[in-house]
N, C-alpha and C positions, 0 to 999 in steps of 0.2 A: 460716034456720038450716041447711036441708038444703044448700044452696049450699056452706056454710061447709065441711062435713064430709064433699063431696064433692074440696073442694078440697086439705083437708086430707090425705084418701085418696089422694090422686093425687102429693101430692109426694115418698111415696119411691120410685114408678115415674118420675119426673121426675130425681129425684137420681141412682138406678139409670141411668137411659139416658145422665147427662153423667159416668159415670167414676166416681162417687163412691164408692170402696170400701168405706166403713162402712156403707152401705144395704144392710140383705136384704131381699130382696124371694122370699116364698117357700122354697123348702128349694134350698138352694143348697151347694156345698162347703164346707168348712173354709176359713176366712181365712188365708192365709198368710203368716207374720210372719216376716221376716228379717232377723237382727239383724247388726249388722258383725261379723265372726271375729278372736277373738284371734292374736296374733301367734304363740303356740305353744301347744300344751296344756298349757304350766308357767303359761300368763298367767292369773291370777284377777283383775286389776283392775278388772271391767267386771261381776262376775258378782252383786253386788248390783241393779245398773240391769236386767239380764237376771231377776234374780225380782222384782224391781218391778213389771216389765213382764207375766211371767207373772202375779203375783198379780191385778195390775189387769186381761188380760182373761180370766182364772178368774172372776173378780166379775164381771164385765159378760156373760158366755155367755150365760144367761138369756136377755138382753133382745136380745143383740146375735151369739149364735149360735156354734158352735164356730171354735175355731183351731188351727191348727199351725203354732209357734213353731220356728225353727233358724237355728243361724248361718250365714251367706256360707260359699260351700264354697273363699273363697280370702281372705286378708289383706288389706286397702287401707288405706293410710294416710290419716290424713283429709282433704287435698287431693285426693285421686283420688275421696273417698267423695262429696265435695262437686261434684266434673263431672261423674262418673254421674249423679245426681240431675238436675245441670243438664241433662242431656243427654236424661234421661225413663227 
């Protein structure tokens, strides 16, 4: 059984070391969330999905640690949002 929960210990140092962003391991910064930017500050269509998202990791800090939530400091339309990504 000690094997078990030594293994167990070890996986979010393991998650941690290959990239895996939702792992903390220890006290570490704020998470930082960036969400795509509206098209102007008149644009509200997105700003439900944007407190979704704040609500959901408001409930999760506990377990999974502070964040700081803000949008892209430039517009991309979603073909451009999808190569970024590709791109890393």
């Amino acid at each position: 059984m000690r094997l078990k929960s030594v293994q167990l210990a070890r996986r979010p140092l393991v998650l941690a070391a290959c990239g895996a962003p939702w792992v903390r391991v220890g006290a570490q910064q704020p998470l930082q969330v960036v969400y795509p930017a509206p098209e102007s500050g008149l644009d509200r269509r997105f700003d439900d999905m944007v407190d979704l998202l704040r609500m959901a990791l408001t409930r999760t800090e506990a377990r999974h640690g502070p964040f700081h939530l803000r949008p892209h400091a430039e517009f991309m339309s979603q073909a451009r949002q999808v190569l970024e990504l590709e791109r890393g």
